[in-house]
C-alpha positions in Angstrom: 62.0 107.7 112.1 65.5 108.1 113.3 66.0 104.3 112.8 65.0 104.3 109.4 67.1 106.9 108.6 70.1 105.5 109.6 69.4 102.2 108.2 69.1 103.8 104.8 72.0 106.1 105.4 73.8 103.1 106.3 72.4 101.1 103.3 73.7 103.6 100.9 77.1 103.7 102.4 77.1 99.9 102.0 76.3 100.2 98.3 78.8 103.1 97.8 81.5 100.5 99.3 80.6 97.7 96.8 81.0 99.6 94.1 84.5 101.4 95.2 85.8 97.4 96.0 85.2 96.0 92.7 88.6 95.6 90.9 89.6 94.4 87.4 93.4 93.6 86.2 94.9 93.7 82.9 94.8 93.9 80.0 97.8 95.2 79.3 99.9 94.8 82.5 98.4 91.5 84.0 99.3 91.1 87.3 99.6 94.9 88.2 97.8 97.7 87.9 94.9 97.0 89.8 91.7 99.5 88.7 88.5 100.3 90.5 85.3 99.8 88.5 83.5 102.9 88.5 79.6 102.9 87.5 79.2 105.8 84.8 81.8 107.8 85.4 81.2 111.6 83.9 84.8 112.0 82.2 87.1 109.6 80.6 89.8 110.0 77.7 88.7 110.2 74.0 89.7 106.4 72.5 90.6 108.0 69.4 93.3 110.7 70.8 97.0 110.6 71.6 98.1 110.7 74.9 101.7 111.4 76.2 102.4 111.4 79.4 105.7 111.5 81.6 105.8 110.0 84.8 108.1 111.5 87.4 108.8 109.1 90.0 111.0 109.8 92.8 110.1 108.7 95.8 109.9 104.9 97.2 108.7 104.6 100.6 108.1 101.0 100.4 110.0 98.2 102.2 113.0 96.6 100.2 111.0 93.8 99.4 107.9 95.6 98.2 107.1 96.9 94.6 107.3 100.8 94.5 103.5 101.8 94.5 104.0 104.3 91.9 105.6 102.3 89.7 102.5 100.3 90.1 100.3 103.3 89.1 102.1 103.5 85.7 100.5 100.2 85.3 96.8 101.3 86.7 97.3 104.5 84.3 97.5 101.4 81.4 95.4 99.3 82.0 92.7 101.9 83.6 92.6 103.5 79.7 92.6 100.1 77.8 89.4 99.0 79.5 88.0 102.3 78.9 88.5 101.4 75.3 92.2 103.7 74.5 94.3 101.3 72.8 98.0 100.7 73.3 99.2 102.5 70.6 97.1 105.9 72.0 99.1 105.9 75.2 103.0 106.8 74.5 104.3 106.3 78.2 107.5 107.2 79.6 108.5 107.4 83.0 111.7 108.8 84.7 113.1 107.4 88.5 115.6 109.4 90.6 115.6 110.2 94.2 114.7 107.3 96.5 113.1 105.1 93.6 116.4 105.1 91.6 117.4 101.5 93.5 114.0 100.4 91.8 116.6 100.9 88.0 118.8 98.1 89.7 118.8 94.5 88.1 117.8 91.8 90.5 121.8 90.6 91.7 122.9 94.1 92.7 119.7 94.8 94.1 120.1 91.8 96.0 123.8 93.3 97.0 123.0 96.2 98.0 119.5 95.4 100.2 119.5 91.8 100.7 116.4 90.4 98.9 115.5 90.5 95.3 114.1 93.9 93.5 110.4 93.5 93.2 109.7 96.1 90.8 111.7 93.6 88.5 108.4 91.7 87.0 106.7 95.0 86.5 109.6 96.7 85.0 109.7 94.1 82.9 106.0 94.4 81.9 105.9 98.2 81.6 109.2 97.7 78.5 107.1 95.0 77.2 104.2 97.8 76.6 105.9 100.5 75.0 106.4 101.8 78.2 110.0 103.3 77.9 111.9 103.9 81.3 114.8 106.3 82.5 116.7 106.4 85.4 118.5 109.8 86.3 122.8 109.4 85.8 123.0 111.7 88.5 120.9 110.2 91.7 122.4 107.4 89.8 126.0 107.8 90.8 125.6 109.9 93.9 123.8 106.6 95.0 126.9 105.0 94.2 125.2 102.8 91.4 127.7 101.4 89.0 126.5 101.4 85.1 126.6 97.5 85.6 124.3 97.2 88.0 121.8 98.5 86.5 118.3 96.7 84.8 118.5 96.5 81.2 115.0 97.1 80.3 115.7 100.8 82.4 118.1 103.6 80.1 120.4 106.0 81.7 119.6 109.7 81.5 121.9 112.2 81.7 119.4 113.3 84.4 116.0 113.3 85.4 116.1 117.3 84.8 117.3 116.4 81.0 114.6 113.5 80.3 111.6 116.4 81.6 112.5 119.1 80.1 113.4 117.0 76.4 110.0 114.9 76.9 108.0 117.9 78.0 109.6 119.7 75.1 107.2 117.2 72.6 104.2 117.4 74.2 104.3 115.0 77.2 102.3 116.0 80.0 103.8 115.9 83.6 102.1 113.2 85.8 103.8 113.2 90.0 102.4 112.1 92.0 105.4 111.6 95.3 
């Protein structure tokens, strides 16, 4: 009796992991953004409601050569809703780096100054502007990175700081998403 319960318990596990493994990309940020299939889940977004959210990213505890993982969950949040059926134009998305993830606002030759290899959040950066996605870097970890204004990517605007891009966002109905 004992075996057969374990061999369904581990049966079930086994099924449990198929399902959690099963990723889709796209299709609005391609090569990014990777999303779980989940089998019926009990609560999604409406496809016919506005959504306005504000990512506050400030943290980047990956390598120098590695893509900031959060920025990679602005493009999960994307895609995630699209093939739930929330179009593009439902999701206004703005997101706002200081701390540690300001070096991700760098463009790729003072990136590759300052840390020796290339910026990897470059492609996805470049993805996230290319869907509406509108990005901010804070002037003030800006500066006391020592960051000049030239160095940094053009797709990314300079905010006073990020205190001034929250309050002004949150101000018009963006909810707060953190997730350092």
């Amino acid at each position: 009796m004992k075996k057969i319960m374990l061999l369904m318990l581990l049966l079930s596990l086994t099924k449990i992991n198929a399902q959690n493994t099963q990723t889709k990309m796209g299709p609005i940020i391609e090569n990014y953004g990777k999303v779980f299939q989940i089998e019926s889940p009990e609560l999604l977004l409406k496809t016919d409601k506005v959504y306005k959210v504000i990512f506050d990213i400030y943290t980047d505890k990956s390598k120098e050569n590695n893509v900031n993982p959060l920025l990679n969950t602005v493009a999960r949040y994307l895609n995630m809703h699209a093939q739930q059926g929330v179009p593009l134009k439902n999701m206004k998305v703005v997101l706002v780096l200081h701390g540690s993830a300001t070096k991700n606002a760098l463009n790729d030759s003072s990136y590759q100054k300052h840390f020796k290899v290339s910026n990897p959040n470059t492609a996805l950066i470049e993805a996230l502007e290319k869907a509406d996605v509108e990005l901010f870097v804070c002037g003030q970890s800006y500066i006391a990175h020592k960051y000049q204004i030239n160095e940094k990517s053009t797709q990314v605007k300079l905010a006073l700081s990020a205190l001034t891009a929250l309050i002004e966002y949150q101000s018009n109905g963006y909810q707060l998403i953190t997730f350092n």
